[in-house]
N, C-alpha and C positions, 0 to 999 in steps of 0.2 A: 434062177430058181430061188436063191439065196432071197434077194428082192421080194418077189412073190411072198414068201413066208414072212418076213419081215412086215409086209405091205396087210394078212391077214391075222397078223400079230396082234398089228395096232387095230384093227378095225375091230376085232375080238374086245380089247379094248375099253376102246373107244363104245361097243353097246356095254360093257358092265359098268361104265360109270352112268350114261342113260337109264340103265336099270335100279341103280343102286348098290352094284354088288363087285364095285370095283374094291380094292385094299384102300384102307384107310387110315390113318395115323389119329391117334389121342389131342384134341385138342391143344391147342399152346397157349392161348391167349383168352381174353373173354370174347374177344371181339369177332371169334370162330364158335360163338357156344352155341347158335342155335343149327350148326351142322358141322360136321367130320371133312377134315385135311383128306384129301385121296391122294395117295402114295404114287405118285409116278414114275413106271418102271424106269432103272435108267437108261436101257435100251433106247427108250424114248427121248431122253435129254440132249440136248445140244450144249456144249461144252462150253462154260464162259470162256471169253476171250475177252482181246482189248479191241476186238472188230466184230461187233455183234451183228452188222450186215453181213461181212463176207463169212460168218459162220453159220448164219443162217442160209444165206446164198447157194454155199459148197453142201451143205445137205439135202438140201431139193432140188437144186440143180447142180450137180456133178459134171466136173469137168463142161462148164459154161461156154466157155469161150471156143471149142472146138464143135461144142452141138444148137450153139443159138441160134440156125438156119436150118435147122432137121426138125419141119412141125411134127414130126411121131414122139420127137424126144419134147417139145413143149408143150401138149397134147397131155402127157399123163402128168404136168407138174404143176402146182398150184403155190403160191403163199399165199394166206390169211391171216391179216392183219384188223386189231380193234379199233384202231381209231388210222383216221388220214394222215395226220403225221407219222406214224411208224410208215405208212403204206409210202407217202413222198420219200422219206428215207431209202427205205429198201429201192424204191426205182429207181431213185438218182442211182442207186449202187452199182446196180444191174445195169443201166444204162449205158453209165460207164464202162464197161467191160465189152461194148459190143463194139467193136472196131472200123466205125464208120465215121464220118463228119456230121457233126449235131446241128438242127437247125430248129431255131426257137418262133413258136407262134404264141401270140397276145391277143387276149381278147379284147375288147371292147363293151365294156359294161355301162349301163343304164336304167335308171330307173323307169319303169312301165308307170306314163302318166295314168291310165286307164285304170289304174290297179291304187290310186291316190287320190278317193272323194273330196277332200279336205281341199278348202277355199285355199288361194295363195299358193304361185310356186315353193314350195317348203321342200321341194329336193334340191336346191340350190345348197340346201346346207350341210348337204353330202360330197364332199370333195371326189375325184376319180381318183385320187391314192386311197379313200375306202372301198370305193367302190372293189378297188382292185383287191383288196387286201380280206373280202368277206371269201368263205367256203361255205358250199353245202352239200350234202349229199345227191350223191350223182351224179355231179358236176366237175368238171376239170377244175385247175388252176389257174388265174391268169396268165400267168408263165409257162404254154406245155412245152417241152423238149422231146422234138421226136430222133431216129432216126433211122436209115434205111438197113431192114434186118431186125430191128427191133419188133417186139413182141409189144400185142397193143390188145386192147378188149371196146367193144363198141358198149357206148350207155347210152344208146337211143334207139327208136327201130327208126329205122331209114327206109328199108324196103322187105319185108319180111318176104313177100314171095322170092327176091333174090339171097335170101339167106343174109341180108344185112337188117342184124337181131341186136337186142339189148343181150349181154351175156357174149356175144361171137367174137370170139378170140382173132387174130389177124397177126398176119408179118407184115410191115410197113416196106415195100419195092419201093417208090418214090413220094418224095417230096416236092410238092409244088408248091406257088405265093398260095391260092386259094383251096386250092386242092388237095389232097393225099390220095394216093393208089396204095391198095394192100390185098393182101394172098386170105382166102379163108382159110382156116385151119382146122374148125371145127364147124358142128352142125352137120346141116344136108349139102351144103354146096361147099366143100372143101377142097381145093385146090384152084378156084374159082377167083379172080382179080374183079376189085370193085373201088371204085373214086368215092371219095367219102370228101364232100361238099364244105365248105366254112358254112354255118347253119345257124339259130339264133335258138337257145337256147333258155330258160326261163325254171328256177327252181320250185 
């Protein structure tokens, strides 16, 4: 119950800053002058540390390590993060914490001739350590690390009538060279195992 309240604490919130009519604090600086500091309760704060993963980690997900296999328990928990490097961070973090054997998949990046009107190979002068080394939105890493137990989210629709959606949350069962097997945990087909293919992707 405790939870609950907490949970419509912040959502209460969370609409008076959309409104406008959250608390607000007196400007500090100029570089605040054309709107108002909103005072955040500190109910809401998360307490600096010197491990700003695992204190963010231990607040939305509680006691981790005993519930990372319970999809009801990762079902109601989210982080949202602003940019992909905070998000890499946090996962490597989390990752760590789940008690299996890691096995690392690399992609294989290219530039799409098709997509290159200009006379003369000129992607030659694009090395594969850039290639490796570019991020976009939507897209993995070239380095993903998964592992079995782990908590994964799909970014493509694969098969929407089998509830393999952009957005669907998954527990990774196995690991294969080309393959992965995973549990849905959300959506309409939850509890439901599906192979999720090596696939060619394109930003």
């Amino acid at each position: 119950m405790r939870l609950q309240k907490e949970d419509k604490d912040f959502a209460d919130w969370i609409l008076q800053v959309g409104n406008g009519t959250a608390a607000t604090l007196d400007s500090l600086s100029d570089k605040h002058g054309e709107g108002d500091q909103i005072a955040i309760p500190t109910e809401f704060i998360i307490p600096h540390s010197g491990q700003p993963e695992r204190s963010l980690t231990d607040a939305a997900y509680p006691d981790f390590t005993s519930n990372y296999h319970n999809p009801q328990y990762l079902r109601e928990r989210a982080i949202l993060t602003p940019t992909n490097d905070t998000a890499h961070q946090i996962n490597s973090f989390i990752l760590s914490l789940v008690p299996s054997k890691m096995k690392e998949y690399l992609s294989s990046d290219s530039i799409a001739h098709e997509a290159t009107p200009l006379a003369g190979d000129w992607t030659s002068n694009y090395t594969q350590e850039y290639l490796n080394s570019l991020e976009f939105q939507g897209l993995p890493t070239h380095r993903l690390c998964l592992k079995v137990g782990a908590p994964v989210m799909m970014l493509r629709n694969l098969n929407q009538k089998n509830g393999q959606c952009n957005g669907t949350r998954l527990i990774i069962t196995r690991l294969g060279h080309k393959i992965i097997a995973a549990r849905i945990m959300t959506g309409t087909h939850i509890g439901e195992e599906v192979l999720i293919p090596r696939i060619q992707l394109s930003p």
